[in-house]
C-alpha positions in Angstrom: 0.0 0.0 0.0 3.2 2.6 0.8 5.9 3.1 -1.3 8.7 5.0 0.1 11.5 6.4 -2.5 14.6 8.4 -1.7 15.7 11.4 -2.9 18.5 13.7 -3.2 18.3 17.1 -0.9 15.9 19.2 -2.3 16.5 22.4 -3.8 14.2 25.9 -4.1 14.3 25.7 -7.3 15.3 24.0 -10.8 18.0 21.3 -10.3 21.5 22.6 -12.4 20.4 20.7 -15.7 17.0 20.9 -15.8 16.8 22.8 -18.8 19.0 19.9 -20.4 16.6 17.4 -19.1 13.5 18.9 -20.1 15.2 19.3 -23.7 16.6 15.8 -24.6 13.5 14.0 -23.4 11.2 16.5 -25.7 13.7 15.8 -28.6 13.2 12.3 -27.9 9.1 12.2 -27.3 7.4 15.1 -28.9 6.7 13.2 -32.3 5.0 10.7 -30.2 1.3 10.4 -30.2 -0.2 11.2 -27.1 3.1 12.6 -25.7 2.2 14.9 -23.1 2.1 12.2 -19.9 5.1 10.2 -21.2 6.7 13.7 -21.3 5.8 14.9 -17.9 6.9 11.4 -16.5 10.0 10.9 -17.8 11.2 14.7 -16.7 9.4 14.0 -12.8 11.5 10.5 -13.2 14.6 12.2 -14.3 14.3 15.4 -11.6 11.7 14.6 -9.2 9.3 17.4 -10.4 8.3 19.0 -13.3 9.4 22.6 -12.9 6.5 25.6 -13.7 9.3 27.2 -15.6 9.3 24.1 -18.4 5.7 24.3 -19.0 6.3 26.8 -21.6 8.6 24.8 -23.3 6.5 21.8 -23.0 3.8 23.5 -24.3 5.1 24.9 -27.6 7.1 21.0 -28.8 3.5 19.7 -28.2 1.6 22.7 -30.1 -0.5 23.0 -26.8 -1.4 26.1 -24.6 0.9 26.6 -21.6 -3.1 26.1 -20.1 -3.1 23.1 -21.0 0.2 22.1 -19.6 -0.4 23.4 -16.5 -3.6 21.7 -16.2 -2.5 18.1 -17.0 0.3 18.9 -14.4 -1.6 19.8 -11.7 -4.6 17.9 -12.6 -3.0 14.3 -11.5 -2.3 14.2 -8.1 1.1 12.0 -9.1 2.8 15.0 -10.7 4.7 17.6 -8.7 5.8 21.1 -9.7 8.5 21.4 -7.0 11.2 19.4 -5.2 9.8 16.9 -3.3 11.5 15.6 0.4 14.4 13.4 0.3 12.3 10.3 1.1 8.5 10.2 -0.7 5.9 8.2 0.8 3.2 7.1 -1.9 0.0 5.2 -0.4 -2.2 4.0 -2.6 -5.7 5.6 -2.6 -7.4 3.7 -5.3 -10.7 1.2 -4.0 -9.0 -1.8 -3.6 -6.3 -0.5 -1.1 -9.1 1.6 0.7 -11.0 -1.6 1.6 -8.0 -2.8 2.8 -7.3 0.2 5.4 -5.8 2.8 3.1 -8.0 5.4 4.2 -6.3 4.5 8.1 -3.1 4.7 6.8 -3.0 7.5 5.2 -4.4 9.4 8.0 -1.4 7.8 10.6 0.9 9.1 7.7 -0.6 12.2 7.8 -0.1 12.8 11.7 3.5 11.1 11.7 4.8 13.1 8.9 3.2 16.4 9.8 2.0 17.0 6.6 -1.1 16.3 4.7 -1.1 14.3 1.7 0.1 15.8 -1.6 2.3 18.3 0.3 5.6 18.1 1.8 7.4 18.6 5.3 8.7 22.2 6.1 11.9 20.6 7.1 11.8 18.7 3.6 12.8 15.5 5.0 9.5 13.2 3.9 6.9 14.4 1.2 3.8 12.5 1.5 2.0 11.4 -2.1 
């Protein structure tokens, strides 16, 4: 039901690179159909977010709005727009796993961690998905 991942330190902003990333994996996917979501994963896979400041950039490879972007980003609860904690903590919330207790879990999650779900400590030790 929990997955936890580990990070590197988290930073205020873009990591040194990001533009880099967010370039060679739009050179390599923006012919695809459907590209957007393969897009946006394999830049969160690559930096642990997908930084506001590629959404532009995103936006114009795929002939979309920047609207759009932005929407599909912050649409799926999965994607993040900033650094996340050094360690992420991912329970899942779909039907199955809530008959099992994930709805408990969660909320024990919530009040270990100090921070609600989708949202990350201040310290920026654990970010809870």
């Amino acid at each position: 039901m929990a997955l936890a991942q580990e990070r590197g330190a988290t930073a205020p902003h873009a990591p040194a690179g990001a533009d880099g990333v967010v370039q060679e994996v739009l050179a390599r996917r923006s012919r695809d159909d459907g590209a957007l979501l393969p897009i946006l994963h394999d830049i969160q896979d690559r930096l642990g977010f997908v930084p506001s400041a590629s959404v532009p950039e995103i936006a114009q490879a795929l002939n979309l709005s920047r609207a759009e972007v932005h929407g599909v980003v912050t649409y799926y609860h999965h994607f993040r727009d900033h650094p996340p904690g050094r360690h992420v903590v991912q329970i899942c919330r779909a039907e199955a796993c809530q008959s099992m207790g994930a709805d408990a879990l969660l909320s024990h999650a919530e009040l270990r961690l100090g921070c609600p779900s989708h949202s990350t400590q201040p310290a920026g030790s654990f970010s809870l998905g």
